[in-house]
C-alpha positions in Angstrom: -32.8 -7.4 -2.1 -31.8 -9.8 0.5 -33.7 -11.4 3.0 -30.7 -10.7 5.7 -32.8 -10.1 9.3 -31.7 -8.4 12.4 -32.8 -11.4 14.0 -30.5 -13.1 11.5 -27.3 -11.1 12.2 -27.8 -11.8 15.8 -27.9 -15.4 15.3 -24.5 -15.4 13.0 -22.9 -13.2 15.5 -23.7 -15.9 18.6 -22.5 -18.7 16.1 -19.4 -16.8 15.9 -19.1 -15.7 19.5 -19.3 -12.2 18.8 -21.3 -9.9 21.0 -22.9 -6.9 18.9 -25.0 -4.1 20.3 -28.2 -3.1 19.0 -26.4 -0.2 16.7 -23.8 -2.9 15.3 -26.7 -5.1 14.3 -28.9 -2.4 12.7 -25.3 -1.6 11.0 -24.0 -5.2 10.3 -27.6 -5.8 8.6 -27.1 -3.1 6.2 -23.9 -3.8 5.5 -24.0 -7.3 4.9 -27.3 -7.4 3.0 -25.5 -4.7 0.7 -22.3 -7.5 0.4 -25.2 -10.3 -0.3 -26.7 -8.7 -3.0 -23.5 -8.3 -4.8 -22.5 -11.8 -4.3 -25.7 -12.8 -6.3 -25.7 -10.3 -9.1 -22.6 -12.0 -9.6 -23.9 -15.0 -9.7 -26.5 -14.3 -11.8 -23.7 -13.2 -14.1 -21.9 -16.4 -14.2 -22.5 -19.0 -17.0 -22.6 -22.5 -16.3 -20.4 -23.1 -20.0 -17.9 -21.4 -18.1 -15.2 -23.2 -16.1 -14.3 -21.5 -12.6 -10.8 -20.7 -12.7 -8.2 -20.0 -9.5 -6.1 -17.7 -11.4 -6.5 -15.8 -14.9 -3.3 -17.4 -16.9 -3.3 -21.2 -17.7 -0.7 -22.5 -15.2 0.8 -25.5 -15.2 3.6 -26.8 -12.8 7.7 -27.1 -14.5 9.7 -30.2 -13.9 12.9 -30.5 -14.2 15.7 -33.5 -13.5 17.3 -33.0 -10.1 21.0 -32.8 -11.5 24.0 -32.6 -8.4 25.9 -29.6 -8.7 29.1 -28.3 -6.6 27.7 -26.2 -4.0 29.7 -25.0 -0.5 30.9 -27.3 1.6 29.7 -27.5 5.2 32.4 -25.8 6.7 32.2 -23.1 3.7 28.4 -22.6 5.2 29.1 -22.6 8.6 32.1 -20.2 8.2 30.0 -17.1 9.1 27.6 -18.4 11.4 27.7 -16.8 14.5 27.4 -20.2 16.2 27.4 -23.9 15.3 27.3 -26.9 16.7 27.8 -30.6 15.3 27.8 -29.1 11.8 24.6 -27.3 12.0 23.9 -23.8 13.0 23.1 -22.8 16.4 20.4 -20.6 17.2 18.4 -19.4 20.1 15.4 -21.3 20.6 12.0 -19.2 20.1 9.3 -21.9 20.9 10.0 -22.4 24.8 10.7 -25.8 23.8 14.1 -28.3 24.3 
């Protein structure tokens, strides 16, 4: 069992700037403790021999040369744009910004 306190929740959820009532304490402690304890029977599980891993396949990352090929021209993109400007397309700005 954990050693997760009232007192202890209280102190997390000022760190965090969260106020809790007396109820979401009483409920946070019981609900974290139960999260806790999994976390360390899981641990407990783990070998040391065993490397962590981020994902479950092998992975590795594919290079390839950077070759030129024909693509559309500028004007070819720009065809259907509902507006351009100076080659580029023109939209509405979103970020309040110039």
């Amino acid at each position: 069992m954990s050693e997760l306190t009232p007192d202890l929740v209280r102190h997390l959820a000022s760190l965090a700037r969260i106020q809790v009532t007396d109820a979401e304490v009483e409920t946070l402690t019981e609900q974290l403790a139960v999260i806790v304890d999994a976390v360390a029977t899981i641990n407990k599980a783990v070998d040391a021999s065993v490397p962590a891993t981020s994902h479950p396949i092998a992975m590795s990352n594919v290079f390839r040369e950077d070759i030129v090929e024909p693509s559309l021209s500028q004007q070819s993109a720009l065809s259907g744009a509902a507006d351009s400007d100076q080659g580029r397309f023109r939209v509405a700005a979103i970020l309040d910004e110039e």
